[in-house]
C-alpha positions as CSV (number, residue, x, y, z in Angstrom):
1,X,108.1,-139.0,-149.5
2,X,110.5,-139.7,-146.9
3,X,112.2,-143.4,-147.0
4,X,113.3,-145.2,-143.7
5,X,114.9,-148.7,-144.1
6,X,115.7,-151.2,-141.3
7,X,117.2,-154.6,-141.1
8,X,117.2,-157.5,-138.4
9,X,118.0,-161.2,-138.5
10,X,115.9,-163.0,-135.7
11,X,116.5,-166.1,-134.9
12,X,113.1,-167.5,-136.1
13,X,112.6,-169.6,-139.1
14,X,111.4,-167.9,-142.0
15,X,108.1,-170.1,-142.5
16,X,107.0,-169.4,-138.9
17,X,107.6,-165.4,-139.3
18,X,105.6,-165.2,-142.8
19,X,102.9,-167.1,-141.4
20,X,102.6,-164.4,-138.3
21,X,102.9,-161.4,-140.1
22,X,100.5,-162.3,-143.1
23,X,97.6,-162.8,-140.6
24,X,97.2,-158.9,-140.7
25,X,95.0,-159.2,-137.4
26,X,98.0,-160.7,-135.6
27,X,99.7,-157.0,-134.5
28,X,98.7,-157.2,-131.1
29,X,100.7,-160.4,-130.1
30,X,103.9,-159.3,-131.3
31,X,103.3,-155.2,-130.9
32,X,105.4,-154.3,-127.5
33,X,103.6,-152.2,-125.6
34,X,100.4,-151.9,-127.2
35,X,99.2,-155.1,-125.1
36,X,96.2,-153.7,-123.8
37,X,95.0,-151.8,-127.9
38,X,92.2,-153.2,-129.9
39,X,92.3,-154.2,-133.5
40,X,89.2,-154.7,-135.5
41,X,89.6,-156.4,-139.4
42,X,87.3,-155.9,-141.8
43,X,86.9,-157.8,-145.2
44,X,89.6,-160.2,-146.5
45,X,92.0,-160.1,-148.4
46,X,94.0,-157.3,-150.3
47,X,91.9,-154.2,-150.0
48,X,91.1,-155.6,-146.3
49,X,91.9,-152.7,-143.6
50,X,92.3,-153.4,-139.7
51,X,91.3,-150.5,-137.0
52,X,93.5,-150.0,-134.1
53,X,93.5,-148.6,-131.0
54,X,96.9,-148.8,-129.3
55,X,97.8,-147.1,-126.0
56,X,101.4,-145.8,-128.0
57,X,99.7,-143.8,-131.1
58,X,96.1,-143.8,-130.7
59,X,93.6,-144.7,-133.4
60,X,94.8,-145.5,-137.0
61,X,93.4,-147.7,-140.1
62,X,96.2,-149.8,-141.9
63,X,95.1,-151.0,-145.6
64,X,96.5,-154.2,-146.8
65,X,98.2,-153.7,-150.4
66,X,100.0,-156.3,-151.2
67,X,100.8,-159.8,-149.7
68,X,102.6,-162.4,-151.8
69,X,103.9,-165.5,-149.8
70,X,106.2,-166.2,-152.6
71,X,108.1,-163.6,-152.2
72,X,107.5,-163.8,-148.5
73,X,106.1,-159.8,-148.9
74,X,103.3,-157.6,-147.5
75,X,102.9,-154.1,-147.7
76,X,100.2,-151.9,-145.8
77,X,99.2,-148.2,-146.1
78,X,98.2,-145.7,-143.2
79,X,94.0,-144.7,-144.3
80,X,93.4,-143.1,-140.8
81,X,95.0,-141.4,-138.1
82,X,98.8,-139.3,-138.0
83,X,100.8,-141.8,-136.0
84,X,104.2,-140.4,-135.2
85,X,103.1,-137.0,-136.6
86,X,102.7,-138.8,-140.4
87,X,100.6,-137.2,-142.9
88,X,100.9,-139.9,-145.2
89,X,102.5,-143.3,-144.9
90,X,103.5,-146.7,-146.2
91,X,105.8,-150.2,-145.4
92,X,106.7,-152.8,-147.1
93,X,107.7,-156.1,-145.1
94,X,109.7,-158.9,-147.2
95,X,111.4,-161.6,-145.7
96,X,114.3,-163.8,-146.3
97,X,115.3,-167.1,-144.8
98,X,119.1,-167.8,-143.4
99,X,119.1,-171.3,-142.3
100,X,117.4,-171.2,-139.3
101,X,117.3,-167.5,-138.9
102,X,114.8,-164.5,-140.6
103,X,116.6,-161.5,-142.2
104,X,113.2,-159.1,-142.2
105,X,113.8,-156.1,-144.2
106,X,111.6,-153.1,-143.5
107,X,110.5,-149.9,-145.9
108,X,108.5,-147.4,-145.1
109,X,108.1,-144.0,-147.0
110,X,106.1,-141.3,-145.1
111,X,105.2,-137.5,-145.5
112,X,105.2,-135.8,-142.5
113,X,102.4,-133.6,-141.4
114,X,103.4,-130.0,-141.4
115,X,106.1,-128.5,-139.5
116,X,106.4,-132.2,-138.3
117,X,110.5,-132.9,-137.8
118,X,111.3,-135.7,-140.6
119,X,114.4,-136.6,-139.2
120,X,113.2,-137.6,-135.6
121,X,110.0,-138.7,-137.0
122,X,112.6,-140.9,-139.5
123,X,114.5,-142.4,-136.1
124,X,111.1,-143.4,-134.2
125,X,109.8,-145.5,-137.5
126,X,113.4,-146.8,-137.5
127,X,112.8,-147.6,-133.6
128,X,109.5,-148.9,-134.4
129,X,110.5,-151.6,-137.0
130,X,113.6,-152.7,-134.1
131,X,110.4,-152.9,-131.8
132,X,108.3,-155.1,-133.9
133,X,111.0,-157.3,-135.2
134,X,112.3,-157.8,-131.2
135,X,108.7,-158.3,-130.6
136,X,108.6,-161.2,-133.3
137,X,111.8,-163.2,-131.7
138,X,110.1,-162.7,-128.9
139,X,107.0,-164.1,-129.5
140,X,108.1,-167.0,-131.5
141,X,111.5,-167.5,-130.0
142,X,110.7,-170.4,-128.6
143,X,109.7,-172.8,-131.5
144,X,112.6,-175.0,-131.3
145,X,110.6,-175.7,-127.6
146,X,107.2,-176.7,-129.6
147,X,109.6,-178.5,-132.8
């Protein structure tokens, strides 16, 4: 498998991220550009899976494997679909708090599906993870507003 790191401080507190991103049916709100996709959840808990629709990749099924708010960690597993030409992929989320601020450290390790180009495919998960961590400033950016 193929490992793709990324890095970004936003300047969210750490509580308020964690509490975003471990509500695995929260994608939609801080997904950019997939405003109008449909995510469906079903059971609870590790194990649980959410189906999406999403007007950038299409349909895929994310497993929940791990999520442990003392570590501020969650890690999810592609079950459906070949998103970015994948054959096979996972992330791991973990946050860390700066002060004020959110260092979110991203990790995903993916095969590609065949003849697929790993080092572009490599770039766009890179550009995804800027995507989703901008989208998470963006959505909760304002909190010193609603302090």
């Amino acid at each position: 498998m193929r490992t793709v790191e990324y890095r970004q401080r936003i300047d969210v507190p750490l509580e308020l991220v964690w509490t975003t991103v471990a509500d695995f049916g929260s994608l939609l709100r801080w997904l950019p550009g997939n405003e109008d996709g449909t995510l469906t959840l079903n059971g609870e808990g590790i194990g649980m899976t959410r189906d999406l629709n999403l007007p950038t990749v299409g349909e895929v099924q994310h497993r929940l494997d791990a999520l442990d708010p003392e570590r501020n960690l969650l890690t999810y597993t592609l079950t459906r679909g070949r998103p970015l030409g994948m054959a096979a992929y996972s992330v791991t989320l973990s946050l860390a708090s700066d002060h004020e601020q959110c260092n979110l450290h991203w990790q995903g390790e993916f095969d590609p599906q065949g003849g697929a180009d790993a080092d572009t495919m490599a770039k766009n998960l890179a550009g995804a993870y800027q995507n989703m961590s901008e989208g998470l400033e963006s959505l909760l950016g304002n909190w010193r507003d609603q302090s």
